[in-house]
N, C-alpha and C positions, 0 to 999 in steps of 0.2 A: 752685296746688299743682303741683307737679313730676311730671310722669309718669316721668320717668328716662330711661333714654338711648333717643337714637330712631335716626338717622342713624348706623350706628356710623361710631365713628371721626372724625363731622365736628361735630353737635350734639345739645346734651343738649336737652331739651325746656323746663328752667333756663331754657337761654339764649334760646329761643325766645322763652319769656315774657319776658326780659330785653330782646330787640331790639322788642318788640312795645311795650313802656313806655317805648322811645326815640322812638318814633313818638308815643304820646301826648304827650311830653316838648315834640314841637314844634306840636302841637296849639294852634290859637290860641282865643281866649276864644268866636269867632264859632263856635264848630266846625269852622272851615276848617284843611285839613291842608297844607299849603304844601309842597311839594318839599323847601325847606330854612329855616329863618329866616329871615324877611325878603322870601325870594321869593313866586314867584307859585305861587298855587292853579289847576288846571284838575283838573275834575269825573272827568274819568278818574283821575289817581294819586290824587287823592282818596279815589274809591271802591273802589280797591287797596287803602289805608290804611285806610279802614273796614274791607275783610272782615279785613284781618294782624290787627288791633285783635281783634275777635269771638273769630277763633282764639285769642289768643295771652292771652287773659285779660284785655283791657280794656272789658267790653262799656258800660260808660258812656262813654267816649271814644268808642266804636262809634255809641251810641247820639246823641250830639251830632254828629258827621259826618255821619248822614243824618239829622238835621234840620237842617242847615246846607243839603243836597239838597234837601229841599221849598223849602223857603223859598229858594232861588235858581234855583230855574228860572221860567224867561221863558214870559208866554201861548203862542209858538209852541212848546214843549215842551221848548227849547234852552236852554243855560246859554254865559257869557261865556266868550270862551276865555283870560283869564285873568285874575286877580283878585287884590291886592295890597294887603291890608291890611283888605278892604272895599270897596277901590275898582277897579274895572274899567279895565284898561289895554287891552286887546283884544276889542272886544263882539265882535265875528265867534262866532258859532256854529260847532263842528265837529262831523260826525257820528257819527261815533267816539266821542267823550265824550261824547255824550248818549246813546248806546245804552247804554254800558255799566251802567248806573242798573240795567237788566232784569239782568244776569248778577250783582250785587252783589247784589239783592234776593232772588233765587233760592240765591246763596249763603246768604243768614241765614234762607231757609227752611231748608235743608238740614242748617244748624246748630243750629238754637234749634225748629223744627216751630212757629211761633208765626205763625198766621195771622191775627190780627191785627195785627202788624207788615206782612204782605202788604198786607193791607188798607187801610192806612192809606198804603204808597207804592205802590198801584196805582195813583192817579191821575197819579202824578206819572210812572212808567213808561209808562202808556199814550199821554201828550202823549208823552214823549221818542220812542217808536217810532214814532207817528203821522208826527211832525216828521222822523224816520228817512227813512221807505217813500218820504214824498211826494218827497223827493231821488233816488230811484233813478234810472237813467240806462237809456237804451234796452238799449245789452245788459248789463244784471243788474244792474252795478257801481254805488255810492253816490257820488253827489257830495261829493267831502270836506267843504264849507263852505258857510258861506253868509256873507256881508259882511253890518253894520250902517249904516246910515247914521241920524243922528238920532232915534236911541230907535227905528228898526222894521228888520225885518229887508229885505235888498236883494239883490244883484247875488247868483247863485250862484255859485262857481266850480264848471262841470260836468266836474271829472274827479275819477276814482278815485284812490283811493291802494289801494296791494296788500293793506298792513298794515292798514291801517283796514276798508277791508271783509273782509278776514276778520275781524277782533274784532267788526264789525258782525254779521257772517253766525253767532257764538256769541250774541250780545246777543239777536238774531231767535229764537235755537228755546229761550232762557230766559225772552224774553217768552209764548213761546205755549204752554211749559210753565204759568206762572206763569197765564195767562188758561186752561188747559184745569183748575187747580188752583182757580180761583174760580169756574170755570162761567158765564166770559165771551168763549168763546173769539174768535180772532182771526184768521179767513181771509185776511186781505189782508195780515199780517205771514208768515204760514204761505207763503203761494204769493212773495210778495215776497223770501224764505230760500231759498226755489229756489231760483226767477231768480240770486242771488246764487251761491248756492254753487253751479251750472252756471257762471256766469264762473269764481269763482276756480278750478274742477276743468278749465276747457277754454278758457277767455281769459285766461291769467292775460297776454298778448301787449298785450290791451286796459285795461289797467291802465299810468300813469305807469309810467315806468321810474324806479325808485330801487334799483335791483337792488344798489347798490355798499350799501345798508345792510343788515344779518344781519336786523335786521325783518321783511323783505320774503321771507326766502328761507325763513324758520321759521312765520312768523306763519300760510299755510295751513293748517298742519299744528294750530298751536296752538286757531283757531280751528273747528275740527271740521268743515272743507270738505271736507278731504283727510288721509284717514286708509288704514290697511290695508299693500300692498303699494305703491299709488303715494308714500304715507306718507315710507316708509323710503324710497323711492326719490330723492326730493325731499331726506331729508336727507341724502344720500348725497352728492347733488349737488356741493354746497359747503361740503361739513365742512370739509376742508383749507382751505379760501378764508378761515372764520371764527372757526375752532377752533386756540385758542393751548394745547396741553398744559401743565398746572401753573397756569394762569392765569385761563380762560376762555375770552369767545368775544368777538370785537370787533365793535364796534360799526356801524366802519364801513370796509369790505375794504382801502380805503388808506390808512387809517391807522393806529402800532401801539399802540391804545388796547382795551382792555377793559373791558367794562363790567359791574357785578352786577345789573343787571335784566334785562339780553339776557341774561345767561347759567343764571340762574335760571328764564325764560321759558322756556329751550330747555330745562330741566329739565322744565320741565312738559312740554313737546310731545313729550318722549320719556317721560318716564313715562305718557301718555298712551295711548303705543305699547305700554304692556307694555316698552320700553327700559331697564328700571330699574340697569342695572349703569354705565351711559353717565351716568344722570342723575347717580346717588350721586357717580361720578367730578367729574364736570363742578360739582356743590354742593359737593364738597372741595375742587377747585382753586382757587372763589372765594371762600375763606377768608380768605384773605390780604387780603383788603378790612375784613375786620372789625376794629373795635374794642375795647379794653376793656369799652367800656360798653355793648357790642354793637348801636350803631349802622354804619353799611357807605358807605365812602369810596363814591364814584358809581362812580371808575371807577382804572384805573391805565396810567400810557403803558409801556413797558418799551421797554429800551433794542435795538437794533436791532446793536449792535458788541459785540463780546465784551469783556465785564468795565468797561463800564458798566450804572452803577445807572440803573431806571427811578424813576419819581415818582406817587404819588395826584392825580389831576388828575380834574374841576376840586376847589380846597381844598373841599369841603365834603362834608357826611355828607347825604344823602338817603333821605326818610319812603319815596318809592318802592322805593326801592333793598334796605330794609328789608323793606317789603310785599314784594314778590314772591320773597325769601328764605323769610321766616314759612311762604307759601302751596305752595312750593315742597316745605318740609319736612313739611307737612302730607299734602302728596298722599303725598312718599313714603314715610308712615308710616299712613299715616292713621288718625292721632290723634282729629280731628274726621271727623263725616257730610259737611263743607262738601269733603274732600280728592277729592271725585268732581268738582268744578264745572269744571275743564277737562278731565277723563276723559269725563263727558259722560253716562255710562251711563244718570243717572237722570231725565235730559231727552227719557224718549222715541222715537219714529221719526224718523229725518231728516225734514227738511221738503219739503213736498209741489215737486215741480221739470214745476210746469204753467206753461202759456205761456211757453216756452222761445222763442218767435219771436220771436228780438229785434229784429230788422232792425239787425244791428252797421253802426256806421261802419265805413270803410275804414281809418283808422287811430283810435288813443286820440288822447287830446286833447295839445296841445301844450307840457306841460309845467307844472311849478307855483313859484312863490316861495317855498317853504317845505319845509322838506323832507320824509321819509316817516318818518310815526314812529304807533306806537299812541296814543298820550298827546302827542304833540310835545314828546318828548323832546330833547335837546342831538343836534347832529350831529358 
């Protein structure tokens, strides 16, 4: 059913539900929500695509998505990081995607009040964050990965990513909402969302450097570390660095590509602010990604010399891309209870920021093969 117009000027609520049945469109039989046709699945844009799905009126698409989530996560509480058909091209575990399980799940509380749905992916929430904490790194920050070797988990890689733990450090205080909501609570995720969010508020120095990605330079803010006046100060930083007027915001500072999930994300981290004249702007300009059929090109290069034409690049329409618009329009209308879930309000006190003695290294770790992305996303 249509609520009518929400965003004025950018989308009707229609089309909301339009883009949300393009996501189920690519929906495969497993439940698994693949990027695009054919590609790979990883458990974060995944469970992006479930909450757009919930919102946007598909809640049996929703509902096969996360049970495609129980049923693939690994005894250590980790899921492959990515998956192609059914089959597993990248066992490595990342901790990022496995957190997010906790802020997806607290979304469909938020929407549906249905606690036995809690109930029922609590188990599977409490390996993924267990699997979490135990990566954490002397000062605060989460190891992004962990390597497979022969069906078991192996070698860590111990360095941070910026992005990832902040999504981690939102993941942590929806788990320990969701555990104070069961009356199971969870001290050592609670004090471990300190630790974390003291790096990202005051080491963000000991975190890889991927600074050249907008990821890295929004995602504190997104992820509820850093809020208030250091907030806006932060995105003050490098608006200009990231922020293309009419277009969105790019993906990555040197090159002149935009993307609709960066710029939708940073929709959320300012409407989160109370920013909401910035966000509307910023969700109109990335119109021009949209479709007909109200699926959303990934991204578009634009042309750098006067009066040439830019191009959609890469060819394809992405479930993500979609999801984080859906979720986007949500917050800034808030249509659904679920449009609080990166506002944050209803998750509570911050988390508790005991044993702060980290005994930092002298420097972060020496760099990584992959690059900095919430979801490992394209670079």
């Amino acid at each position: 059913m249509s609520h009518g117009p929400t965003t004025p000027g950018v989308l009707t609520w229609a089309q909301v539900e339009q883009t949300a049945a393009s996501i189920a469109a690519m929906q495969e039989p497993s439940g698994a929500v693949p990027w695009t046709p054919g590609e790979h699945t990883d458990v974060w844009n995944h469970l992006e695509s479930a909450m757009a799905l919930l919102v946007g009126g598909q809640p049996a698409a929703a509902d096969r998505a996360y049970a495609w989530v129980r049923e693939t996560q690994r005894a250590d509480g980790s899921w492959p990081m990515k998956v192609v058909g059914g089959e597993v091209e990248d066992h490595s575990g990342e901790t990022n995607m496995s957190a997010y399980v906790a802020v997806a799940t607290w979304h469909h509380w938020l929407v549906t009040r249905d606690e036995a749905f809690v109930r029922l992916m609590w188990p599977t929430v409490r390996r993924a964050l267990d699997f979490v904490v135990s990566l954490q790194l002397p000062f605060g920050g989460i190891a992004w990965s962990q390597e497979w070797y022969d069906g078991a988990p192996g070698r860590v890689n111990e360095e941070a990513l910026l992005a990832g733990s902040s999504s981690i450090h939102h993941s942590l205080r929806a788990g320990v909402a969701l555990a104070a909501l069961l009356g199971e609570e969870q001290p050592e995720w609670e004090l471990a969302g300190g630790r974390l969010g003291h790096a990202l508020r005051e080491h963000r120095d000991l975190f890889l450097d991927k600074s050249e990605f907008s990821m890295d330079w929004y995602y504190p803010v997104l992820g509820g570390a850093v809020r208030g006046e250091a907030a806006h100060a932060l995105l003050s930083e490098r608006w200009d660095t990231f922020v293309e007027p009419g277009l969105g915001i790019r993906c990555v500072s040197t090159n002149p590509w935009v993307t609709g999930a960066e710029t939708a994300e940073l929709v959320l981290a300012l409407e989160a602010l109370g920013d909401r004249e910035r966000a509307r702007r910023l969700l109109a300009d990335v119109q021009h990604l949209r479709t007909a059929e109200g699926s959303y090109w990934t991204g578009y290069v634009f042309s750098t010399a006067p009066g040439e034409a830019g191009v959609n690049w890469p060819h394809e329409h992405t479930t993500y891309t979609a999801a984080a618009v859906v979720l986007a329009v949500d917050a800034l209308t808030d249509t659904t209870p679920g449009a609080d879930v990166m506002r944050g309000t209803t998750l509570g006190p911050e988390l508790a920021e005991i044993g702060l003695e980290c005994g930092c290294p002298s420097e972060a770790g020496s760099g990584a093969d992959r690059v900095a992305g919430v979801a490992g996303r394209p670079a």
